[in-house]
Backbone bond lengths (Angstrom), bond angles and torsions (degrees), N, CA, C in turn:
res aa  C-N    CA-C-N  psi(-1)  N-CA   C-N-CA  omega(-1)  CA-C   N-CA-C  phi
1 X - - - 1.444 - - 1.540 108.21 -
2 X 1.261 111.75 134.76 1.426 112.30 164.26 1.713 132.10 -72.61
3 X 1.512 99.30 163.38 1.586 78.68 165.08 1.129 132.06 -74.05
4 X 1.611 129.97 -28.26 1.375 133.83 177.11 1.719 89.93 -60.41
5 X 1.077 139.27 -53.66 1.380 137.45 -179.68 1.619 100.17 -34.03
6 X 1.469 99.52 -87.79 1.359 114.04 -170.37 1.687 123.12 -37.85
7 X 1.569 109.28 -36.54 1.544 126.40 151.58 1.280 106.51 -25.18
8 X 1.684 106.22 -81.82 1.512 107.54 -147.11 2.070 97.05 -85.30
9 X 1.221 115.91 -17.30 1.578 91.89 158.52 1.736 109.51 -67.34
10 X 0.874 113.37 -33.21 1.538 101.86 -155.52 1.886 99.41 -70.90
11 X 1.279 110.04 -25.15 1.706 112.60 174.19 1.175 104.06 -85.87
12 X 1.484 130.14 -22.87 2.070 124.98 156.06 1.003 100.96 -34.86
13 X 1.446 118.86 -72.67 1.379 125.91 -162.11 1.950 123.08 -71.21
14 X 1.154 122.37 -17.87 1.275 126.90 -173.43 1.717 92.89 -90.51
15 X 1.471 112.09 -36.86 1.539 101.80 158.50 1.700 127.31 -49.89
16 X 1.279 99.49 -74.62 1.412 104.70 150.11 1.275 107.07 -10.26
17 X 1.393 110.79 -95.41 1.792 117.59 -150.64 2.161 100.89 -48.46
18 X 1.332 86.80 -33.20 1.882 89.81 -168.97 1.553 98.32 -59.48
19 X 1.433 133.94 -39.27 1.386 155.21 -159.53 1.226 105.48 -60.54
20 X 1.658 104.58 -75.76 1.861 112.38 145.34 1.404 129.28 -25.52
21 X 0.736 127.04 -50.09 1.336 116.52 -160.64 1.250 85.22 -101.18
22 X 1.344 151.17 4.11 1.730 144.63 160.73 1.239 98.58 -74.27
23 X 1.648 124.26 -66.86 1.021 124.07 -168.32 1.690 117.85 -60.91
24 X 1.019 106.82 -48.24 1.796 118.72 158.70 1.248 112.13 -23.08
25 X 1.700 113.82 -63.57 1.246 108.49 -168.11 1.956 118.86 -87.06
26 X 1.784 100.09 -9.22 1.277 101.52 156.06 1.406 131.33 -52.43
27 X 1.022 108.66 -50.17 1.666 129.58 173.36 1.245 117.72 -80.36
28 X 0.711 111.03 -19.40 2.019 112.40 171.11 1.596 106.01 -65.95
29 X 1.593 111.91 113.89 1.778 115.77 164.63 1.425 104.18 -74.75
30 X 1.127 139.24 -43.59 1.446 120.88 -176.71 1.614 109.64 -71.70
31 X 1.574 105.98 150.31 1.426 116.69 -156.73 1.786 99.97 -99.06
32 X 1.107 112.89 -10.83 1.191 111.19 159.99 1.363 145.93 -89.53
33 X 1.397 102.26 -15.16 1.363 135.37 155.78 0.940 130.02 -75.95
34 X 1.712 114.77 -31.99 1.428 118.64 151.38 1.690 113.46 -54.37
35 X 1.217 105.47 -39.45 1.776 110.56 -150.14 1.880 81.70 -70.18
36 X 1.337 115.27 -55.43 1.262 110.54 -168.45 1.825 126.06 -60.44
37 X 1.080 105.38 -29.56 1.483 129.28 155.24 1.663 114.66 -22.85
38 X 1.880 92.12 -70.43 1.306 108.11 -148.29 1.946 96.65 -91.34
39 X 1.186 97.42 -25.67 1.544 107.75 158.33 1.661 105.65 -27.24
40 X 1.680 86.79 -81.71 1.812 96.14 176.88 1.085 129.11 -24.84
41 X 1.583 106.17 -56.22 1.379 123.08 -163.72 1.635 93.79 -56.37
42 X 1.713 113.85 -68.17 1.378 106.80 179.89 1.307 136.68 -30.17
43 X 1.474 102.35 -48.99 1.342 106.59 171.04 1.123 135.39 -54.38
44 X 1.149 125.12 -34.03 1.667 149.49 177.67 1.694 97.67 -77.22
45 X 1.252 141.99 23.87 1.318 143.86 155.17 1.434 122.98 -98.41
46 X 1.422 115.51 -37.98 1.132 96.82 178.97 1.836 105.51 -87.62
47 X 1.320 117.41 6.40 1.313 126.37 -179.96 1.802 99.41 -67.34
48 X 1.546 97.02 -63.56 1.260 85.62 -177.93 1.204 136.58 -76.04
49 X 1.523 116.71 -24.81 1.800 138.87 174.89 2.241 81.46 -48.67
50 X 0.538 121.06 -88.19 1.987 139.64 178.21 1.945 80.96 -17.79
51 X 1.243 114.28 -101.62 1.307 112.01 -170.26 1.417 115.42 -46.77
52 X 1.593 150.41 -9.63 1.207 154.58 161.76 1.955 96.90 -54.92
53 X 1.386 92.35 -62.19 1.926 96.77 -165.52 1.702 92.76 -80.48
54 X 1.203 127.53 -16.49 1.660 95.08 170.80 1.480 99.43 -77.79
55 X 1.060 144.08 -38.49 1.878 132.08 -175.85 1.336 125.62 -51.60
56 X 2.248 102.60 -46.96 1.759 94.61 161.60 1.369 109.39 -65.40
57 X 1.403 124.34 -23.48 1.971 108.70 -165.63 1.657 91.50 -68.40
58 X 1.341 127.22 -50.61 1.118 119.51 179.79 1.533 131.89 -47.78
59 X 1.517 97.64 -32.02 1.692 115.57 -173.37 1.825 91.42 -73.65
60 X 1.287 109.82 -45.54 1.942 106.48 175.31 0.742 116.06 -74.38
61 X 1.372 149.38 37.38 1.402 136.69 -159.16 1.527 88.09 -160.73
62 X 1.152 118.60 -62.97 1.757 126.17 -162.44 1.949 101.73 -93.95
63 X 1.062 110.60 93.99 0.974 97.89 157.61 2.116 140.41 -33.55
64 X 1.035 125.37 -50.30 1.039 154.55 -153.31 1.724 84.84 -75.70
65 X 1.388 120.83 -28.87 1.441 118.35 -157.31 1.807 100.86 -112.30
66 X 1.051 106.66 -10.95 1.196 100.92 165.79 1.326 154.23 -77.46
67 X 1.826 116.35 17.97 1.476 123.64 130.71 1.110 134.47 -114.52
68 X 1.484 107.82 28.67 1.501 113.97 151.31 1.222 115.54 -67.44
């Protein structure tokens, strides 16, 4: 697997994890568990916004990756 590979799984999954912890905190009756939930969720945005712009820098940079 490459790294541009390994990149864009690894932002599958931080989607994922953000998804989880939305739905988590949908379903959660305690209100603090929600709050902590959705915490997560937030957090896991600028994770991926960060890994979004390393894939185009990669897509400008590497030829080979640029019609993915």
């Amino acid at each position: 697997m490459t790294v541009f590979a390994n990149v864009q799984a690894t932002m599958a999954n931080a989607k994922g994890i953000s998804a989880a912890f939305s739905d988590l905190a949908l379903k959660s009756t305690d209100e603090a568990t929600k709050m902590i939930f959705h915490e997560c969720m937030m957090e896991m945005e600028p994770v991926i916004t960060d890994l979004r712009a390393r894939i185009e820098r990669m897509k400008l940079e590497e030829l080979q990756y640029r019609k993915s």
